[in-house]
C-alpha positions as CSV (number, residue, x, y, z in Angstrom):
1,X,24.7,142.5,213.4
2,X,24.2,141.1,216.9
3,X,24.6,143.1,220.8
4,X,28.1,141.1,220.9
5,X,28.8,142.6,217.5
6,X,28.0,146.2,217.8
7,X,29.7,146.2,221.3
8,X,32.9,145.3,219.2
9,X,32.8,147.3,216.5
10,X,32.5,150.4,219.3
11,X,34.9,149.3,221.1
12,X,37.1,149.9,218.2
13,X,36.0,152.9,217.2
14,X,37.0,154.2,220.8
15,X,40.2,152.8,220.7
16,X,41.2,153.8,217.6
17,X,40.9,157.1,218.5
18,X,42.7,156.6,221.9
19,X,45.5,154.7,220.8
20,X,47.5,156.4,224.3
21,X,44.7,155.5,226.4
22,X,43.6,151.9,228.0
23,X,39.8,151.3,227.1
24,X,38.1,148.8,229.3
25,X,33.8,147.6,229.8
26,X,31.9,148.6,232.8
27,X,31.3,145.7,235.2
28,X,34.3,143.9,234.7
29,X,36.9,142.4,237.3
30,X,40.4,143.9,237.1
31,X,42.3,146.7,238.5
32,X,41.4,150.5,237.4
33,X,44.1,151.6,235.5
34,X,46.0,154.8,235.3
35,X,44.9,158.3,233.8
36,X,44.7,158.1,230.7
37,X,41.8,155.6,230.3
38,X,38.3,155.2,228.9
39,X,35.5,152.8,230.7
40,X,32.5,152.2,228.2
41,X,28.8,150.9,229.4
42,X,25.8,149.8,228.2
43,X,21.9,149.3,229.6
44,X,18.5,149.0,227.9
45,X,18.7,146.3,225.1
46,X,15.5,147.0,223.6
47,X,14.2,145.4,220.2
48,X,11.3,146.2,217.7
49,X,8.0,143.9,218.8
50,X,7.5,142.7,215.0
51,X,10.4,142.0,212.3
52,X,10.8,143.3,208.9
53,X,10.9,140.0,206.4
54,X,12.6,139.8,203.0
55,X,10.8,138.6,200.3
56,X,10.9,134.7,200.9
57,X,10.9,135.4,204.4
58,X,14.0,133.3,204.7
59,X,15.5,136.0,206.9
60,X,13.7,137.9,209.9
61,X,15.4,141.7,210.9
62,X,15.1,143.7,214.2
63,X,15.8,147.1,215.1
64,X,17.7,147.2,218.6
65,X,18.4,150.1,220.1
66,X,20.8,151.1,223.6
67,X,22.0,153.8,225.8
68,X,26.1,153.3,225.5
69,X,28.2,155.4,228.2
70,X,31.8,156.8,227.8
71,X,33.6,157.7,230.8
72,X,37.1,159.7,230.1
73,X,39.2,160.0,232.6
74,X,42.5,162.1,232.2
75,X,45.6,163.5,234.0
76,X,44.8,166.9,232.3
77,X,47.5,169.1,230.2
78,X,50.5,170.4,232.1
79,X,50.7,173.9,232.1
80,X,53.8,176.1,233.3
81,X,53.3,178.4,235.7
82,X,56.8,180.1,237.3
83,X,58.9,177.7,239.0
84,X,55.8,175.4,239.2
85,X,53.5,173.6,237.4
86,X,50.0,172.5,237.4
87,X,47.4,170.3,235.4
88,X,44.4,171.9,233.5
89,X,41.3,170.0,232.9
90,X,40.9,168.8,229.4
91,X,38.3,166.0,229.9
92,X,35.2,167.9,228.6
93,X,37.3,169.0,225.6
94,X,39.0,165.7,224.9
95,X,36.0,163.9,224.9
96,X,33.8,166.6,222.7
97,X,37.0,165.7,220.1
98,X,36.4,162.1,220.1
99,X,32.6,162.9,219.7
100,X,33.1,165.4,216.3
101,X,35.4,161.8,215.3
102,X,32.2,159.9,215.7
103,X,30.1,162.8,213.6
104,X,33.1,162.6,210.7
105,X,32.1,161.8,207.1
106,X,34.5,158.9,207.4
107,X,33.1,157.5,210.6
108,X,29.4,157.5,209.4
109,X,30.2,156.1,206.4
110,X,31.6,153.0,208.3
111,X,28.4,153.3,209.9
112,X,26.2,153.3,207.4
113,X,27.9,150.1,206.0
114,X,26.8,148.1,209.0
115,X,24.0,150.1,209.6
116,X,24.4,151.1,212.9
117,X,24.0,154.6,214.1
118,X,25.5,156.1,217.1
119,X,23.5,159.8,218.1
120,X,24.8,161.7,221.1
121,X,22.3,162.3,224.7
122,X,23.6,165.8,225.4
123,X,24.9,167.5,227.9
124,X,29.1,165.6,228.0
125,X,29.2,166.0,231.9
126,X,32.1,166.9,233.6
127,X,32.3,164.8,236.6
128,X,35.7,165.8,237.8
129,X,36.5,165.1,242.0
130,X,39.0,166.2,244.3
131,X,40.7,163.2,245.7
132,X,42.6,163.9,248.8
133,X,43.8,167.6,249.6
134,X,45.8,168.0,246.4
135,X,44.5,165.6,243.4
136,X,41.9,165.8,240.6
137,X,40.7,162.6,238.5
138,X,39.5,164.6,235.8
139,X,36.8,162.9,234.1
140,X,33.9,163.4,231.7
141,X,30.7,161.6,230.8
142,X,29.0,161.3,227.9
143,X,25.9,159.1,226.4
144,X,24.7,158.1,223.5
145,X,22.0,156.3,221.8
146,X,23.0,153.4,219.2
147,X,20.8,151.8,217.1
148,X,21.0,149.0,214.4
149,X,20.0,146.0,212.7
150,X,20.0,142.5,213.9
151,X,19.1,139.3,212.3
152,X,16.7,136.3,213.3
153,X,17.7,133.3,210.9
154,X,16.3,130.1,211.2
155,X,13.6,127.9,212.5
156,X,14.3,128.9,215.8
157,X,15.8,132.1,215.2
158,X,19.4,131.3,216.3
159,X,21.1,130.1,212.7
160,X,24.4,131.2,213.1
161,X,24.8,131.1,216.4
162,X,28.6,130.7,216.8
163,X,28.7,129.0,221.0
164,X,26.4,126.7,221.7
165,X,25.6,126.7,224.4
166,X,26.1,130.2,225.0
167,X,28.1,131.2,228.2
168,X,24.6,131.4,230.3
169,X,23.9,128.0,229.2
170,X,21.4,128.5,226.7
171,X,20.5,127.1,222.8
172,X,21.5,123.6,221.3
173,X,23.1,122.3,218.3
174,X,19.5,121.8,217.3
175,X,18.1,124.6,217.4
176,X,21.0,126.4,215.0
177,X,21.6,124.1,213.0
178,X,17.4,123.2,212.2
179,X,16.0,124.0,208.5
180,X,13.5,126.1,207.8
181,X,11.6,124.9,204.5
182,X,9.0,126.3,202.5
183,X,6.9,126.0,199.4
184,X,9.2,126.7,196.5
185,X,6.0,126.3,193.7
186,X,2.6,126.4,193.8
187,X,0.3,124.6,190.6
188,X,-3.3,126.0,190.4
189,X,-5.6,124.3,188.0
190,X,-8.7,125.7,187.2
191,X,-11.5,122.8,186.5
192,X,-14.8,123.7,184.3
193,X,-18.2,122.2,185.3
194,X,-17.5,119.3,182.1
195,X,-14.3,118.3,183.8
196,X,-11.6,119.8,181.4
């Protein structure tokens, strides 16, 4: 799988679960939507310094791991009270749901299938505010760490590279679309001292 990949397939997962709740990337422009909504982020890309090769060492695997981040942010549950009303804080508790979802047998069996794994950074923080005199944005924090496999095809290590150039401007046709070749058969002779 590649970053762009993973970062889908996670995406998914969290919406999935959240089908009532907007799910949106860190760092991007637009305007912040209303309780209930979900803000994931990323940092620390890192990859193993040497590849794992199969057998004709057409194809060249990496293990990539990095920290993903789940903000939750909710309105709470109403709860009656008299004449009145109030909201409780659920954040912590919604979001420690959504994490047993990740541990389910059905979820890391999806895993396992594209070989990704997703382990939780305890503590989920609660990182509820008082906003104003009279209004809570409820919200807890969680991270993970997700690992998995990537793949460096290629004479250049970009085979299957779907945008060329990528959005930064990097790669060319010719570096993705270059063949690797190698010996298919090797002929050893052995030759005695009388030339037979």
């Amino acid at each position: 799988m590649t970053f762009s990949e993973v970062k889908k397939f996670i995406y998914e997962l969290v919406k999935r679960y959240h089908p009532g709740a907007m799910v949106v990337w860190t760092k991007t422009k637009g305007v912040t939507p209303k309780p209930p909504y979900i803000t994931l982020g990323y940092s620390n890309l890192n990859r193993s310094a040497f590849p794992l090769s199969d057998d004709e060492r057409e194809h060249r695997y990496y293990n990539y791991d990095f920290i993903f981040e789940i903000n939750l942010y909710t309105a709470g549950k109403e709860v009656k009270a008299g004449n009145g009303s109030y909201f409780e804080n659920t954040a912590v508790e919604d979001l420690e749901e959504f994490i047993r979802f990740l541990d389910s047998d059905g979820i890391t069996e999806e895993l396992a299938e594209k070989n990704v794994t997703i382990v939780m950074n305890p503590p989920i923080r609660d990182l509820s505010e008082l906003i104003g005199d009279t209004k809570f944005n409820y919200r807890s924090m969680c991270e993970f760490t997700i690992t998995f496999v990537g793949l460096a095809d290629g004479k250049y290590g970009v085979s299957g590279i779907q945008t060329v150039p990528n959005p930064s401007g990097g790669g060319m046709k010719e570096f993705v679309e270059a063949e690797t070749y190698a010996i298919e058969e090797i002929r050893i002779q052995e030759e005695t001292d009388n030339g037979n």
